[in-house]
C-alpha atoms as an extended CHARMM CRD file, in Angstrom:
* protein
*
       261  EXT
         1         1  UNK       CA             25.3440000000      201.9630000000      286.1330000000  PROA      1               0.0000000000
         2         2  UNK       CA             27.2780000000      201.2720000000      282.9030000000  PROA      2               0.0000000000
         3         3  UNK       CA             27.2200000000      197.3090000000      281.8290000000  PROA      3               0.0000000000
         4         4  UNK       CA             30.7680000000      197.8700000000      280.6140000000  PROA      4               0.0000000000
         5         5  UNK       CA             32.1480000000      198.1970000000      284.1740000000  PROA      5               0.0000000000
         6         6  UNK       CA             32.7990000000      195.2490000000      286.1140000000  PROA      6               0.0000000000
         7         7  UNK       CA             32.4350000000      195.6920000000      289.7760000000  PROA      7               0.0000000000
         8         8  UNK       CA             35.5820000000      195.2060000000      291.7040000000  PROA      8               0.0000000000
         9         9  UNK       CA             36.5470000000      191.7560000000      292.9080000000  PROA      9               0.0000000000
        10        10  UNK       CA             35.9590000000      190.6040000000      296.6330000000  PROA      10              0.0000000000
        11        11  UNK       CA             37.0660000000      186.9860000000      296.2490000000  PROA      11              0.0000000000
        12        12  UNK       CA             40.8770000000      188.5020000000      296.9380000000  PROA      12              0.0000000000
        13        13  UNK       CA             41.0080000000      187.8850000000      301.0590000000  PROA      13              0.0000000000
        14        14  UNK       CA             39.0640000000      184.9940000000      301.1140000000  PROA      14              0.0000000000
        15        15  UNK       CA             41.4230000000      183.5010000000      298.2980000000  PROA      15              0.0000000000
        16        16  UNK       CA             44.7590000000      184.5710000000      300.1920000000  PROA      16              0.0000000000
        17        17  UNK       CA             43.1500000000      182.9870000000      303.7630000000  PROA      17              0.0000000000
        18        18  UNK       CA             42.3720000000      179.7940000000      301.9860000000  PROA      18              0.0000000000
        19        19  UNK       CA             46.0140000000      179.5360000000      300.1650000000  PROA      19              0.0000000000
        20        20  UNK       CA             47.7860000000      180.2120000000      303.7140000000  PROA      20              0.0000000000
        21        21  UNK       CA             45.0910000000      177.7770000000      305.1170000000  PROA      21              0.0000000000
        22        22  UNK       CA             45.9850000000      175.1190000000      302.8270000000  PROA      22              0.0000000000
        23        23  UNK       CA             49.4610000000      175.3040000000      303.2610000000  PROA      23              0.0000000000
        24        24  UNK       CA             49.6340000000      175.6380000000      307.4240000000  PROA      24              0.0000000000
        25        25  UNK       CA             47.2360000000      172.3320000000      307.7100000000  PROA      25              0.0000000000
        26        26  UNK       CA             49.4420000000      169.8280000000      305.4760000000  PROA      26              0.0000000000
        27        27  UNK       CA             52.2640000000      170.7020000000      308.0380000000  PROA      27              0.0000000000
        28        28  UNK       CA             50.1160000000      170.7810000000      311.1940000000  PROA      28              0.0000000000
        29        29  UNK       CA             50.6230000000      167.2930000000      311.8590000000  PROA      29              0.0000000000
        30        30  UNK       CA             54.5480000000      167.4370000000      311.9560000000  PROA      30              0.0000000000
        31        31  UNK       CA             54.8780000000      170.1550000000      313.7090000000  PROA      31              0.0000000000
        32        32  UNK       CA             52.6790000000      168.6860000000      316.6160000000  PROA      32              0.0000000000
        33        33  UNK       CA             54.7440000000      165.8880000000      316.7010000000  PROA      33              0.0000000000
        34        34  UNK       CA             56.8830000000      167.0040000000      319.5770000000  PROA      34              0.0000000000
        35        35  UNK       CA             54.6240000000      169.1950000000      321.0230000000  PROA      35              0.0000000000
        36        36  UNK       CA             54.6590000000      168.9080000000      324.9890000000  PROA      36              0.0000000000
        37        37  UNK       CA             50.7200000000      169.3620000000      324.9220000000  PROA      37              0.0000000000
        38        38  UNK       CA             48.8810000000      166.8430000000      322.9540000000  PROA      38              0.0000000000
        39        39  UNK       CA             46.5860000000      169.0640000000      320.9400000000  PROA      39              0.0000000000
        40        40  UNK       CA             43.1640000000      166.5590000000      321.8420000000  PROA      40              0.0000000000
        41        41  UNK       CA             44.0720000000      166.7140000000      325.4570000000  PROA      41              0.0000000000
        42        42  UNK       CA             44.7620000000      170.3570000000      326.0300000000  PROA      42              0.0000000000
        43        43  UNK       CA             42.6200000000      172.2270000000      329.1840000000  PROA      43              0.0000000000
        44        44  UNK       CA             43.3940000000      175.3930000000      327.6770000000  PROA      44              0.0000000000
        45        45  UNK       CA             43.2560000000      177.6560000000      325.4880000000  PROA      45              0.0000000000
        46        46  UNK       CA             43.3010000000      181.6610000000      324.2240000000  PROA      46              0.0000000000
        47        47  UNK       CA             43.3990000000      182.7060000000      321.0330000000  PROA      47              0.0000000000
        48        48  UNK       CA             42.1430000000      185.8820000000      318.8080000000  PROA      48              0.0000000000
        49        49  UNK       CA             41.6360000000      185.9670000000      315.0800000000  PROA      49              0.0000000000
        50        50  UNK       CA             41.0180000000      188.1900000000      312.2560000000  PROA      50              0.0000000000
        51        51  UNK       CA             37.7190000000      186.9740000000      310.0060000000  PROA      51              0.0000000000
        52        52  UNK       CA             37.0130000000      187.6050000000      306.4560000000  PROA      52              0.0000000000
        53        53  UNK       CA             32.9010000000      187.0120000000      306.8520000000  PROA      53              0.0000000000
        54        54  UNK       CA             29.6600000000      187.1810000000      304.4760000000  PROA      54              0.0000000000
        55        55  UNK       CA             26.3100000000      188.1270000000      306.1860000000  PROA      55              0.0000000000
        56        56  UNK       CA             22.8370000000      187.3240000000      304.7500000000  PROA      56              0.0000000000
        57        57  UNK       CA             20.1140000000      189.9590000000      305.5020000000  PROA      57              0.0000000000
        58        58  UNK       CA             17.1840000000      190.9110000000      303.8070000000  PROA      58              0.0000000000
        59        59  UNK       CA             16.3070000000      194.7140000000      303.8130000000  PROA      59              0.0000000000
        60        60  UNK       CA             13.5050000000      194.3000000000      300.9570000000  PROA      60              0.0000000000
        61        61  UNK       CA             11.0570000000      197.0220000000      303.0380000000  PROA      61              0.0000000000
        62        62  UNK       CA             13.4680000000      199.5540000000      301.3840000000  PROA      62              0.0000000000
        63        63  UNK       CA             13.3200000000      197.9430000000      297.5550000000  PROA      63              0.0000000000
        64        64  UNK       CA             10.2390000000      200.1310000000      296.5040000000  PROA      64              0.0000000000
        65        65  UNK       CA             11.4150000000      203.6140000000      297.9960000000  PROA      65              0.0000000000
        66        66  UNK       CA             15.0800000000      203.1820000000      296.4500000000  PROA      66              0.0000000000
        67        67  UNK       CA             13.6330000000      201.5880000000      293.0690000000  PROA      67              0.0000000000
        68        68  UNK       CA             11.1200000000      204.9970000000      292.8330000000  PROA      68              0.0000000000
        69        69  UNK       CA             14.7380000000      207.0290000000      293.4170000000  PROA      69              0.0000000000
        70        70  UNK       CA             16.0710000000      205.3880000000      290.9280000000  PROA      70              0.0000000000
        71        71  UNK       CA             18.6610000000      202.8440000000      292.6320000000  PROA      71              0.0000000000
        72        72  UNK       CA             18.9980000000      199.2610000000      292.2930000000  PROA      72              0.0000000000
        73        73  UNK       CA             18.0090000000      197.2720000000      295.3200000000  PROA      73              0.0000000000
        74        74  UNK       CA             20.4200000000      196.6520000000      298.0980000000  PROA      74              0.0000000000
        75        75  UNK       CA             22.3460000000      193.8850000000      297.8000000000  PROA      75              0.0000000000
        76        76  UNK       CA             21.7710000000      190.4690000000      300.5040000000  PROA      76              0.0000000000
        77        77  UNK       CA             24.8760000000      189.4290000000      301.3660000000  PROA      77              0.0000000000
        78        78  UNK       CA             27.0440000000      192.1440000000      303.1530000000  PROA      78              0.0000000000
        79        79  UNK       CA             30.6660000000      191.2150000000      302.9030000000  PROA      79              0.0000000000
        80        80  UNK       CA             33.3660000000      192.2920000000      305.6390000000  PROA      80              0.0000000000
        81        81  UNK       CA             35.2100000000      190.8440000000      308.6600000000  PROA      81              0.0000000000
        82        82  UNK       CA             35.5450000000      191.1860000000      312.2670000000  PROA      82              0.0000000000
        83        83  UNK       CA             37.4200000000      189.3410000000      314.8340000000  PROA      83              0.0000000000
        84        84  UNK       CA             36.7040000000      186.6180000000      317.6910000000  PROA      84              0.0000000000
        85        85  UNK       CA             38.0930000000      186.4750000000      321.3660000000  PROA      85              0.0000000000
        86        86  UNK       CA             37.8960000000      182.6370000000      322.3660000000  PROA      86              0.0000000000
        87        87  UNK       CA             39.1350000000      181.3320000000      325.1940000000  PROA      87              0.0000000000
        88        88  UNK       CA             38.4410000000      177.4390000000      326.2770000000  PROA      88              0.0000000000
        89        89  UNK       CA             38.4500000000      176.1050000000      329.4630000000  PROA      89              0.0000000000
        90        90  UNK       CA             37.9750000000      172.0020000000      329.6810000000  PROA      90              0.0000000000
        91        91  UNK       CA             36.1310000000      172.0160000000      326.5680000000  PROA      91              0.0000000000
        92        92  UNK       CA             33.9260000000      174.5590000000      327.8900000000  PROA      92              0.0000000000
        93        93  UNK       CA             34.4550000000      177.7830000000      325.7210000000  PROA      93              0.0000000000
        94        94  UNK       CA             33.7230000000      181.6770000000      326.6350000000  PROA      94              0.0000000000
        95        95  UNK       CA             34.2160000000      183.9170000000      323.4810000000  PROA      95              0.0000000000
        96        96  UNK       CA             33.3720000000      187.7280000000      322.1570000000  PROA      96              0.0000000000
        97        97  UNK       CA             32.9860000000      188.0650000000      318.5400000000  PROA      97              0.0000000000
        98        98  UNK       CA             32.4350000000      191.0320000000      316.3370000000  PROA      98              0.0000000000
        99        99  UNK       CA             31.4030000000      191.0100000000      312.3260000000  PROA      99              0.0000000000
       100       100  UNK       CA             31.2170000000      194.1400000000      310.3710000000  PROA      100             0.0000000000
       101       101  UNK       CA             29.5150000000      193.8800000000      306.7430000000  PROA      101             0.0000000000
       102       102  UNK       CA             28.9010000000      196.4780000000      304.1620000000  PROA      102             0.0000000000
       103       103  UNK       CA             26.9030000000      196.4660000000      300.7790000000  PROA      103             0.0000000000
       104       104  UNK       CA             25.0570000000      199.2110000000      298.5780000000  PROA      104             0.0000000000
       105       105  UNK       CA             22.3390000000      199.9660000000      296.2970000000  PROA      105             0.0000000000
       106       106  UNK       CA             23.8030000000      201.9580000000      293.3240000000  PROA      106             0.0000000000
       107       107  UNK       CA             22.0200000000      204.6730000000      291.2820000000  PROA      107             0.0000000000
       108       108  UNK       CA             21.0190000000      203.3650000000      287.8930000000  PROA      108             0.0000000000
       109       109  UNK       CA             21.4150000000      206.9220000000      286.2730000000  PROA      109             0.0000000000
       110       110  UNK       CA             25.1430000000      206.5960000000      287.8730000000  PROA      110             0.0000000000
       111       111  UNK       CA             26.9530000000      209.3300000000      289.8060000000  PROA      111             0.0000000000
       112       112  UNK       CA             26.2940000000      208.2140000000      293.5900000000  PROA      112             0.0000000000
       113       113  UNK       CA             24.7130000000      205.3320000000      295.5880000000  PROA      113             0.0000000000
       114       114  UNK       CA             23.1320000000      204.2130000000      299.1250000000  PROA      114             0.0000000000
       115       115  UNK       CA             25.5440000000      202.6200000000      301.5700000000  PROA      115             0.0000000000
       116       116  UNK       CA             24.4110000000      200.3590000000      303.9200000000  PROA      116             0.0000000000
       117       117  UNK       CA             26.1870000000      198.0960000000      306.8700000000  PROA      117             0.0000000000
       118       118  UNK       CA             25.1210000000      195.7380000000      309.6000000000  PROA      118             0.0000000000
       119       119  UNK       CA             27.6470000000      194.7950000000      312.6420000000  PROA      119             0.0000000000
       120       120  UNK       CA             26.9500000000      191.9850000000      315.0570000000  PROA      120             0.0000000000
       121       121  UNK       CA             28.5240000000      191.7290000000      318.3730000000  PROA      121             0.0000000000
       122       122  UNK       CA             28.1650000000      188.7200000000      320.0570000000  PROA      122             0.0000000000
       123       123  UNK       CA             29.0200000000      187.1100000000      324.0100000000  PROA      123             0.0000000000
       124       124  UNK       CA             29.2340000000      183.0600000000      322.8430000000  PROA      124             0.0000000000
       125       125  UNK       CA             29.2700000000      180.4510000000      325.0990000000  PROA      125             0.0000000000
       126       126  UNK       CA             29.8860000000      176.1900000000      323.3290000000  PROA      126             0.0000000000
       127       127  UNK       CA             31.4080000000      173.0850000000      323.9970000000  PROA      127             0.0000000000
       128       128  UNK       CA             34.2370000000      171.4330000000      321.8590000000  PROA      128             0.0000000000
       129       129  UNK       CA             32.3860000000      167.9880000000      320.5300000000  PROA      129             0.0000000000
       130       130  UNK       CA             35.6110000000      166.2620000000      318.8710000000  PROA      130             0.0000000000
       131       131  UNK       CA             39.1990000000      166.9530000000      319.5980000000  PROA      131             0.0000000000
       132       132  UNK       CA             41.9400000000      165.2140000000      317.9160000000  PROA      132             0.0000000000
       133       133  UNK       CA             45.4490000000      166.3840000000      316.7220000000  PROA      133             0.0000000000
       134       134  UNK       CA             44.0760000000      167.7410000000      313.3680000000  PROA      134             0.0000000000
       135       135  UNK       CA             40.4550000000      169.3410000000      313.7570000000  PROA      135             0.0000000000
       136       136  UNK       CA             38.2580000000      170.3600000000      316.8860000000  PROA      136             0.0000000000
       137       137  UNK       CA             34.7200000000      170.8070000000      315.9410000000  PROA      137             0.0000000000
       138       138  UNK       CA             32.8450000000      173.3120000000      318.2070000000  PROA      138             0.0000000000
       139       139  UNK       CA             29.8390000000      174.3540000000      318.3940000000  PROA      139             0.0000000000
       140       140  UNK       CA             28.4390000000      177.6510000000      320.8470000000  PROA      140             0.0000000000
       141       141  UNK       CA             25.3690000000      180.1390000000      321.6030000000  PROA      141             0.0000000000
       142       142  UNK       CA             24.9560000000      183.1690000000      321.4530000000  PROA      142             0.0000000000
       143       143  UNK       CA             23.6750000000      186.4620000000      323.2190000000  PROA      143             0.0000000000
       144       144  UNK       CA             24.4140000000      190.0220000000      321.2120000000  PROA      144             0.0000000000
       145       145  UNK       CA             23.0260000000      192.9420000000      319.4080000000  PROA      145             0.0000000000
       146       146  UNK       CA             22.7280000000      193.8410000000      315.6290000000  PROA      146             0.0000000000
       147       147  UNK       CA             22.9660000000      196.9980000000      314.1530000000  PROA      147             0.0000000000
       148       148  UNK       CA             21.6910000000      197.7900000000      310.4900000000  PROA      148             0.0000000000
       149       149  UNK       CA             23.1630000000      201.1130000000      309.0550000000  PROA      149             0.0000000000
       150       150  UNK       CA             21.7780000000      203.1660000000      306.1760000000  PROA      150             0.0000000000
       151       151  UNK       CA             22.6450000000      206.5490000000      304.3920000000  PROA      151             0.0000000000
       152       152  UNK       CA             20.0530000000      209.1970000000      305.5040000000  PROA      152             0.0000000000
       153       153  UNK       CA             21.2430000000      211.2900000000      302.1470000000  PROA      153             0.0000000000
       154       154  UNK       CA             22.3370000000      210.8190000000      298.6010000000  PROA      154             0.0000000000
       155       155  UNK       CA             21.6460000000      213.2730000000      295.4570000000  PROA      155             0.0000000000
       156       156  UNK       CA             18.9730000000      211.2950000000      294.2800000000  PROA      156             0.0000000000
       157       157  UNK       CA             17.8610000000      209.4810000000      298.1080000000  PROA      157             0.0000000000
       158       158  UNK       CA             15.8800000000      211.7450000000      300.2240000000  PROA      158             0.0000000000
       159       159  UNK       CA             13.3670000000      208.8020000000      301.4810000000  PROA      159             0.0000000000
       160       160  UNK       CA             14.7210000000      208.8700000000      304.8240000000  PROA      160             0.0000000000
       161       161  UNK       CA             14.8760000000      212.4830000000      305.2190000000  PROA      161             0.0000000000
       162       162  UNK       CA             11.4590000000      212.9230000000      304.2310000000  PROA      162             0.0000000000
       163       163  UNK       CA             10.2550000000      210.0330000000      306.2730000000  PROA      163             0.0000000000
       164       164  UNK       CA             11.6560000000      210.9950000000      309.6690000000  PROA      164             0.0000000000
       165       165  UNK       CA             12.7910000000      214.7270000000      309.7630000000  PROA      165             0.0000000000
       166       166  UNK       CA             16.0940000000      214.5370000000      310.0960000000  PROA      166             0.0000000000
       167       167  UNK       CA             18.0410000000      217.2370000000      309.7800000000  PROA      167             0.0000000000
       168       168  UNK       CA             20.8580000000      218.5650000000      307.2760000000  PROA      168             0.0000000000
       169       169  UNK       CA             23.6100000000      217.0000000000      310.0760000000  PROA      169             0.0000000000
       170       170  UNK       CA             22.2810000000      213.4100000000      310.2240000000  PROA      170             0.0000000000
       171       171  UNK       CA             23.7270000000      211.6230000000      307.7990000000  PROA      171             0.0000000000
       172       172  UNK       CA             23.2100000000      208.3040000000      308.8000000000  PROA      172             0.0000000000
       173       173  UNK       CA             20.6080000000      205.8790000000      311.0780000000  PROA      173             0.0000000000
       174       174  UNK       CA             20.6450000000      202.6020000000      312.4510000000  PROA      174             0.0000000000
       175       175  UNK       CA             18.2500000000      200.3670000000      313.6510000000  PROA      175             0.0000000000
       176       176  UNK       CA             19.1810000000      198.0890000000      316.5820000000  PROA      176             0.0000000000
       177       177  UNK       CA             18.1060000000      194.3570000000      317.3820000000  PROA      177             0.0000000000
       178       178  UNK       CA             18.3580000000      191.8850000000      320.2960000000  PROA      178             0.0000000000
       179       179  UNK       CA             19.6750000000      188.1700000000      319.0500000000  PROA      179             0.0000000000
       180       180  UNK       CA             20.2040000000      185.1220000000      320.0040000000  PROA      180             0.0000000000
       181       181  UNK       CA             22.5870000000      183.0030000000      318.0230000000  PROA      181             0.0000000000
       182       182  UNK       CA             24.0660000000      179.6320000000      317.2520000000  PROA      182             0.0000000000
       183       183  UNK       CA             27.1810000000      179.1400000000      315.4390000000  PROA      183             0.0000000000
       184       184  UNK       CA             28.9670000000      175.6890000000      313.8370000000  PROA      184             0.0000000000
       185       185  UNK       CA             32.6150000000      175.8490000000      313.6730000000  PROA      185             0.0000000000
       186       186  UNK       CA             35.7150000000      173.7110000000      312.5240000000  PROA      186             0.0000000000
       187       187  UNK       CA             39.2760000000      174.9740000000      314.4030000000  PROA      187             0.0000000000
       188       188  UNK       CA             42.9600000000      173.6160000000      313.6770000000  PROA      188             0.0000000000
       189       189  UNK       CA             45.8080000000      175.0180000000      315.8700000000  PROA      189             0.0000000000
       190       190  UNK       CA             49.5050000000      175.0060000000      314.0400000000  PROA      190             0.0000000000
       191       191  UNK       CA             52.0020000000      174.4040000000      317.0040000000  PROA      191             0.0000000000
       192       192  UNK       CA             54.6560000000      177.5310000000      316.2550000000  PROA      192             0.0000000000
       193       193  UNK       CA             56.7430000000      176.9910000000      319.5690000000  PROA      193             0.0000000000
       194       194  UNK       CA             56.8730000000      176.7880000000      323.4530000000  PROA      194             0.0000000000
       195       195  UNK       CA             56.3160000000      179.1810000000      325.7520000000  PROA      195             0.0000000000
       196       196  UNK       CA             56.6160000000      177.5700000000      328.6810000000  PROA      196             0.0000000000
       197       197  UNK       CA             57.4370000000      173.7880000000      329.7810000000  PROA      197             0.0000000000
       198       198  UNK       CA             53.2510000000      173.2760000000      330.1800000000  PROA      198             0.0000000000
       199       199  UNK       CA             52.3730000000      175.8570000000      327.2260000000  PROA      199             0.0000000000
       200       200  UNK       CA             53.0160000000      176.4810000000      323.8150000000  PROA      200             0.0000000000
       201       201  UNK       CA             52.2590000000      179.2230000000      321.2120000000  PROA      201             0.0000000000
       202       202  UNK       CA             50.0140000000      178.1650000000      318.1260000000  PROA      202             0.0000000000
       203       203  UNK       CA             48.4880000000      179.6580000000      314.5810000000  PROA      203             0.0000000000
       204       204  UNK       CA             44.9400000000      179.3160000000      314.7190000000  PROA      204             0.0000000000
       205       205  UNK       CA             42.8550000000      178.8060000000      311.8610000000  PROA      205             0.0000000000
       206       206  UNK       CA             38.9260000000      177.8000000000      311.8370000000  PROA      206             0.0000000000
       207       207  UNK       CA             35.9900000000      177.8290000000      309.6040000000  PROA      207             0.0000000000
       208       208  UNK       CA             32.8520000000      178.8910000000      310.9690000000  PROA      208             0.0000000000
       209       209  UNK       CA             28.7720000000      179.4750000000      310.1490000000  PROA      209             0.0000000000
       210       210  UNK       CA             25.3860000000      180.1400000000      312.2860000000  PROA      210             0.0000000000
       211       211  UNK       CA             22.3170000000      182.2130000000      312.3060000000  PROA      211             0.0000000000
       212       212  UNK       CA             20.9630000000      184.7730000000      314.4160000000  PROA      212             0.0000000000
       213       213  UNK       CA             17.7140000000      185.1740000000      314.9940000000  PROA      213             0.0000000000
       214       214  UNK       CA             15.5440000000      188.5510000000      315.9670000000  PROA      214             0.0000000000
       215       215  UNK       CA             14.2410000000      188.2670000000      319.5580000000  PROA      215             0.0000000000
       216       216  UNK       CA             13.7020000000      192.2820000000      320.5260000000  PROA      216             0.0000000000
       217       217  UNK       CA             14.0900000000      195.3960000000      317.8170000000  PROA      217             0.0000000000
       218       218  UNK       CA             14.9370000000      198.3690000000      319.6690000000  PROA      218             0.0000000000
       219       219  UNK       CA             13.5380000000      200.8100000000      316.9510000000  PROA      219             0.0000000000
       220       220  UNK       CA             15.2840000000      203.0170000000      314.4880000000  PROA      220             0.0000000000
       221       221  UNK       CA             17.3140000000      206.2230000000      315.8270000000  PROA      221             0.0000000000
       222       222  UNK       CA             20.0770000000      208.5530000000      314.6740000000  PROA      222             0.0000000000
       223       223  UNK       CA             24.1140000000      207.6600000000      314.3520000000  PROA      223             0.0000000000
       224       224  UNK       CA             24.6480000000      210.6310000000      315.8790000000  PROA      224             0.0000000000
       225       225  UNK       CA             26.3100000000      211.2000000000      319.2930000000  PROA      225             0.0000000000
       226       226  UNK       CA             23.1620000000      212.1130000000      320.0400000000  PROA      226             0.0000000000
       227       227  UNK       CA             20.8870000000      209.3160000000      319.1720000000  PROA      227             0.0000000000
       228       228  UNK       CA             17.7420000000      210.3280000000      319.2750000000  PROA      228             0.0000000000
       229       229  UNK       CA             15.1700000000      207.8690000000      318.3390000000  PROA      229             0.0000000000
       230       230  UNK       CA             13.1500000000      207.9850000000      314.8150000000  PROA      230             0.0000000000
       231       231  UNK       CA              9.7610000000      207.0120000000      313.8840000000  PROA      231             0.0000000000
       232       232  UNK       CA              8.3920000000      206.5380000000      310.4170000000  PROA      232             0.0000000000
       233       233  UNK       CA             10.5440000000      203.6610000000      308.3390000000  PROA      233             0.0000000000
       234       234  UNK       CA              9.9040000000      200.1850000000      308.5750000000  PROA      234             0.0000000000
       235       235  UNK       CA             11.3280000000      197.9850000000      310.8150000000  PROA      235             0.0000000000
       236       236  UNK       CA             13.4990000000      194.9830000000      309.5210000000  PROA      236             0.0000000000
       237       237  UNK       CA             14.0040000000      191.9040000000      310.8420000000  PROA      237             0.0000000000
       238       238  UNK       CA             17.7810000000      191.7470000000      311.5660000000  PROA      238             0.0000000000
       239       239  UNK       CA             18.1190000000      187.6280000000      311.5990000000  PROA      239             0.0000000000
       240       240  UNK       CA             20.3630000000      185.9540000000      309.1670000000  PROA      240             0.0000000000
       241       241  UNK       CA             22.6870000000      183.6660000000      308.3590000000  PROA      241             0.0000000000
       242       242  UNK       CA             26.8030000000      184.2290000000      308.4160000000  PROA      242             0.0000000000
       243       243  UNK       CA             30.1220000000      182.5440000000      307.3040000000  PROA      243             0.0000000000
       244       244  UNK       CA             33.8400000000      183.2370000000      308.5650000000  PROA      244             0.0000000000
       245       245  UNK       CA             36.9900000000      182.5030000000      307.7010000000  PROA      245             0.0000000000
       246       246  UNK       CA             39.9730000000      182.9840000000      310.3990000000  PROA      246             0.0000000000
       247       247  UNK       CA             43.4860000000      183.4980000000      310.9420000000  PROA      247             0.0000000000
       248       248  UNK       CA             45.3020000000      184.4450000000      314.1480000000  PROA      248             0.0000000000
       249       249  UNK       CA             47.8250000000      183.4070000000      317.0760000000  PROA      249             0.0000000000
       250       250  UNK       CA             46.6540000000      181.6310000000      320.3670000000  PROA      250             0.0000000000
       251       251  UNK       CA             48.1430000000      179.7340000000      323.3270000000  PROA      251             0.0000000000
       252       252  UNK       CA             47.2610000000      176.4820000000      324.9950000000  PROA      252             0.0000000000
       253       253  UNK       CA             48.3340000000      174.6120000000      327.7150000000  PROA      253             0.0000000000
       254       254  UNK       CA             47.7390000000      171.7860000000      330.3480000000  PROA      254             0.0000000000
       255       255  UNK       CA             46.2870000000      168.5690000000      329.7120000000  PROA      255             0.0000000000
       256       256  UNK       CA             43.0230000000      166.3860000000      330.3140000000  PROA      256             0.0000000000
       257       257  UNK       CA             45.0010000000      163.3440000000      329.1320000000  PROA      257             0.0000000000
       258       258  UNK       CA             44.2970000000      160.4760000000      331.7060000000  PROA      258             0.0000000000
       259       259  UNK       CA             47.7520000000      159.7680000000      334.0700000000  PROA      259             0.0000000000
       260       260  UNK       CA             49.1380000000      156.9250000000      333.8060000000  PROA      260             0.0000000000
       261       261  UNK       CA             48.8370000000      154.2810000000      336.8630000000  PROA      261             0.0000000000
């Protein structure tokens, strides 16, 4: 790789989520001043949002075959984004969540490199433990599977070839994992503007972390449509930590506010 080349920035989307962010939250608070549905009393609540994520995974089994290519290790932290389905029920919340990261391990004599991605899907299940008209603070479990992705060919990368037997049509394999998760998060909803007398639409914007942790590796096997299973790499221990950013529209309606006597 030449020092004289910078790599490109990253820091772009998270920079343009956290200026909207900023913005949105100082006017939260007067906008939910006439809402029909006091925010900390709402029953519930749907919403889906785009994420801008980071992903920490180590994948250090593969340092000494890609260092004797002649690559650079792969990188930790696998940057992407992914969405998550909430919906909340009393508190109670029921979500799906995807997050798709991608890094690389570059040739040091230059000219190619070896990709590499990891994509968590997730069923989450929490509990809201503060409400109020500016923040909810959640926190959930989780239940999902991890994939870890790596190029099966490169110029100068023939480890995996020559380790399994692949063929000239398999360019990539993936190694699957059972999880279990736990996430932190930190939610605002913007009130935009009714939708019914009981409901209104809302901006949602949260701030979320957790870990997942390896409970079941299912083994590497081909990307293929025809997926057949693959014996001779090491197996890696999928668990790591994660960090989201969000942005997207929800509704909420009804209210847990006591009635008056």
């Amino acid at each position: 790789m030449d020092p004289g080349k910078r790599m490109p920035s990253c820091s772009k989307p998270y920079a343009v989520v956290a200026l909207v962010s900023s913005v949105l939250l100082v006017s939260a608070h007067a906008r939910a001043d006439d809402d029909p549905v006091p925010l900390e009393h709402r029953w519930g609540q749907a919403s889906l949002e785009a994420l801008a994520s980071v992903r920490t995974l180590s994948v250090a089994a593969f340092d000494p075959p890609l260092r004797a290519s002649g690559y650079a290790p792969l990188a930790r932290d696998y940057l992407g984004g992914g969405f998550a389905l909430d919906f909340v029920f009393a508190r109670w919340r029921l979500g799906l969540q995807l997050l798709y990261g991608v890094a690389s391990a570059p040739s040091l004599a230059g000219g190619g490199n070896v990709g590499a991605s990891v994509a968590d899907v997730s069923f989450d299940v929490g509990y809201d433990l503060f409400r109020s008209d500016r923040l909810t603070i959640f926190v959930a479990g989780s239940l999902g599977d991890t994939a870890l992705m790596l190029d099966a060919r490169d110029p100068h990368w023939n480890y995996v070839a020559h380790s399994t037997g692949v063929g000239t049509d398999v360019s990539t394999v993936e190694q699957d994992s059972l999880m279990l998760g736990a996430q932190l998060g930190f939610e605002q909803l913007v009130p935009l503007g009714r939708a019914s007398a009981h409901e209104r639409y809302a901006l949602m914007l949260s701030l979320r972390a957790g870990y997942e942790q390896q409970v079941a590796n299912f083994g590497w096997e081909t990307s293929n449509s025809a997926s057949n299973s693959l014996g001779g790499l090491p197996l890696v221990d999928l668990g790591g930590g994660w960090a989201a950013v969000g942005i997207g529209f929800g509704v909420y309606g009804g209210s847990m506010a006591p009635k008056p006597r």
